[in-house]
C-alpha positions as CSV (number, residue, x, y, z in Angstrom):
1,X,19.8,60.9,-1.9
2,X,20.2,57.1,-1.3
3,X,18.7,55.7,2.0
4,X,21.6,54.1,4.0
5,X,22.7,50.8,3.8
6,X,21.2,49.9,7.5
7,X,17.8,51.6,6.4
8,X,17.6,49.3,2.9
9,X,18.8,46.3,5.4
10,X,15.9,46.8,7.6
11,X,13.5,46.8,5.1
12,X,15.0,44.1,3.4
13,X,14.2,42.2,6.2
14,X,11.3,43.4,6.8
15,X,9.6,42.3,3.9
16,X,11.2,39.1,4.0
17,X,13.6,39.8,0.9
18,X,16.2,37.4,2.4
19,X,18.7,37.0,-0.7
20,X,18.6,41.1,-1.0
21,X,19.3,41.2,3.1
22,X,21.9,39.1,2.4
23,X,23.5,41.0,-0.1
24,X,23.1,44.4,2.2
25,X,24.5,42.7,5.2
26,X,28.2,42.8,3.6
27,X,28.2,46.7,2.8
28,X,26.1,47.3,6.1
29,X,29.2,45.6,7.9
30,X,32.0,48.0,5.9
31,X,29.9,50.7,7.1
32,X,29.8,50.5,10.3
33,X,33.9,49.8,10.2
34,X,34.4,52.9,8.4
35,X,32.1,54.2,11.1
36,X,34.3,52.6,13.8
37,X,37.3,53.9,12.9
38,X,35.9,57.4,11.9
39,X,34.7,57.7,15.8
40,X,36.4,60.2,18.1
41,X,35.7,59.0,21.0
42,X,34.4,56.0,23.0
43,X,31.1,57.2,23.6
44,X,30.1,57.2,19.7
45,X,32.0,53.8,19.8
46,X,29.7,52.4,22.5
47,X,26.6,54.5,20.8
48,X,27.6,52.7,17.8
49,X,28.1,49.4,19.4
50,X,24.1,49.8,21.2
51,X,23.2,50.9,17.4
52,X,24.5,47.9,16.0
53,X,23.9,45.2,18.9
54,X,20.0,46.5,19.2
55,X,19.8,46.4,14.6
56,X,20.8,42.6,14.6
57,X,19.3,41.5,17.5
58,X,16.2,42.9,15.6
59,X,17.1,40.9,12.5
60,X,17.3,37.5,14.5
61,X,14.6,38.1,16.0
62,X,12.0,39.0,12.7
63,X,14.1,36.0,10.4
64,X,13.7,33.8,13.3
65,X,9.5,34.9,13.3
66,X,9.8,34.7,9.5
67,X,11.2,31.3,9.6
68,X,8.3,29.8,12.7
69,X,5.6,31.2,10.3
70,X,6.8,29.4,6.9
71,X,7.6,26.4,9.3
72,X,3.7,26.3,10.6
73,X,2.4,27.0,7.2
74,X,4.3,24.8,5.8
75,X,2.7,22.1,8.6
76,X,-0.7,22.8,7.9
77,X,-0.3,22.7,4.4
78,X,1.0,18.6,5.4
79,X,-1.7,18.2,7.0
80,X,-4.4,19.4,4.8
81,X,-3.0,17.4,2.3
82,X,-3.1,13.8,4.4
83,X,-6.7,14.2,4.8
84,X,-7.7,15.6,1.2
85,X,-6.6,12.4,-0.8
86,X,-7.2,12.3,-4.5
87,X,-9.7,13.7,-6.0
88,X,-12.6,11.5,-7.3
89,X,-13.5,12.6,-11.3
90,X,-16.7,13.2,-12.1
91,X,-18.5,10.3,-14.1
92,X,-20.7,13.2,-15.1
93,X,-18.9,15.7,-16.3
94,X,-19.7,16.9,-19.4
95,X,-22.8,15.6,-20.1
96,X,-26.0,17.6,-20.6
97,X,-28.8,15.8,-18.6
Protein backbone atom coordinates (compact mmCIF):
# COMPACT_ATOMS: atom_id res chain seq x y z
CA UNK A 1 0.00 0.00 0.00
CA UNK A 2 1.13 3.49 -0.90
CA UNK A 3 1.63 6.02 2.01
CA UNK A 4 -0.82 9.00 1.56
CA UNK A 5 -0.07 11.89 -0.25
CA UNK A 6 0.07 14.17 3.17
CA UNK A 7 2.48 11.35 4.71
CA UNK A 8 5.00 11.54 1.40
CA UNK A 9 4.42 15.66 1.79
CA UNK A 10 5.67 15.60 5.23
CA UNK A 11 8.59 13.81 4.57
CA UNK A 12 9.25 15.62 1.62
CA UNK A 13 9.66 18.42 3.61
CA UNK A 14 11.23 17.00 6.07
CA UNK A 15 14.19 16.19 4.34
CA UNK A 16 14.26 19.24 2.64
CA UNK A 17 13.19 17.71 -0.92
CA UNK A 18 11.59 21.05 -1.84
CA UNK A 19 11.01 20.40 -5.81
CA UNK A 20 9.31 16.80 -4.67
CA UNK A 21 7.14 18.89 -1.89
CA UNK A 22 6.28 20.85 -4.48
CA UNK A 23 5.10 18.43 -6.72
CA UNK A 24 3.02 16.57 -3.63
CA UNK A 25 1.54 19.84 -2.62
CA UNK A 26 -0.91 19.77 -5.82
CA UNK A 27 -2.33 16.10 -5.27
CA UNK A 28 -2.23 16.74 -1.40
CA UNK A 29 -4.64 19.77 -2.15
CA UNK A 30 -7.23 17.44 -4.55
CA UNK A 31 -7.21 15.18 -1.62
CA UNK A 32 -8.23 16.99 0.94
CA UNK A 33 -11.23 18.45 -1.66
CA UNK A 34 -12.26 15.07 -2.32
CA UNK A 35 -12.06 14.68 1.43
CA UNK A 36 -14.18 17.88 1.87
CA UNK A 37 -16.81 17.04 -0.08
CA UNK A 38 -16.85 13.30 0.92
CA UNK A 39 -17.51 14.70 4.79
CA UNK A 40 -20.95 14.09 6.37
CA UNK A 41 -20.93 16.37 8.67
CA UNK A 42 -19.39 19.54 10.03
CA UNK A 43 -17.43 18.08 12.61
CA UNK A 44 -15.16 15.95 10.14
CA UNK A 45 -15.13 19.29 8.11
CA UNK A 46 -13.79 21.25 11.03
CA UNK A 47 -11.55 18.00 12.10
CA UNK A 48 -10.34 18.25 8.62
CA UNK A 49 -9.90 21.96 8.60
CA UNK A 50 -7.59 21.58 12.26
CA UNK A 51 -5.84 18.61 10.20
CA UNK A 52 -5.07 20.70 7.43
CA UNK A 53 -4.48 24.24 9.17
CA UNK A 54 -2.00 22.38 11.96
CA UNK A 55 -0.01 20.27 8.47
CA UNK A 56 0.80 23.69 6.71
CA UNK A 57 1.36 25.72 9.48
CA UNK A 58 4.03 22.85 10.07
CA UNK A 59 5.41 23.28 6.57
CA UNK A 60 5.99 27.09 7.02
CA UNK A 61 7.31 26.70 9.81
CA UNK A 62 10.22 23.79 8.94
CA UNK A 63 10.79 25.70 5.02
CA UNK A 64 11.00 28.84 6.87
CA UNK A 65 13.91 27.02 9.54
CA UNK A 66 15.21 25.34 6.32
CA UNK A 67 15.53 28.59 4.63
CA UNK A 68 17.32 30.70 8.08
CA UNK A 69 19.78 27.76 8.14
CA UNK A 70 21.03 27.90 4.28
CA UNK A 71 20.77 31.76 4.79
CA UNK A 72 23.37 31.60 7.89
CA UNK A 73 25.46 29.07 6.16
CA UNK A 74 25.53 30.66 3.36
CA UNK A 75 26.80 33.93 5.61
CA UNK A 76 29.58 32.19 7.12
CA UNK A 77 30.65 30.70 4.07
CA UNK A 78 31.00 34.89 2.95
CA UNK A 79 32.73 35.42 5.56
CA UNK A 80 35.25 32.73 5.66
CA UNK A 81 35.99 33.50 2.30
CA UNK A 82 36.88 37.55 2.97
CA UNK A 83 39.48 36.62 5.30
CA UNK A 84 41.03 33.42 3.50
CA UNK A 85 42.33 35.41 0.36
CA UNK A 86 44.28 33.55 -2.22
CA UNK A 87 46.30 31.06 -1.65
CA UNK A 88 50.09 31.65 -1.77
CA UNK A 89 51.88 28.55 -4.02
CA UNK A 90 54.50 26.97 -2.76
CA UNK A 91 58.08 27.98 -4.21
CA UNK A 92 58.93 24.63 -2.90
CA UNK A 93 56.83 22.33 -4.06
CA UNK A 94 58.16 19.60 -5.70
CA UNK A 95 61.53 19.62 -4.99
CA UNK A 96 63.46 16.95 -2.98
CA UNK A 97 65.69 18.81 -0.44
Amino acid sequence: MQPKTSDRLHAAIQTGAWSTAQELLASFRLEVEASWRAAATEQERRDISDNVTGFLQWARAMTLTSREQARAHLNRLDRRQAYAGPHASNPHRGINA
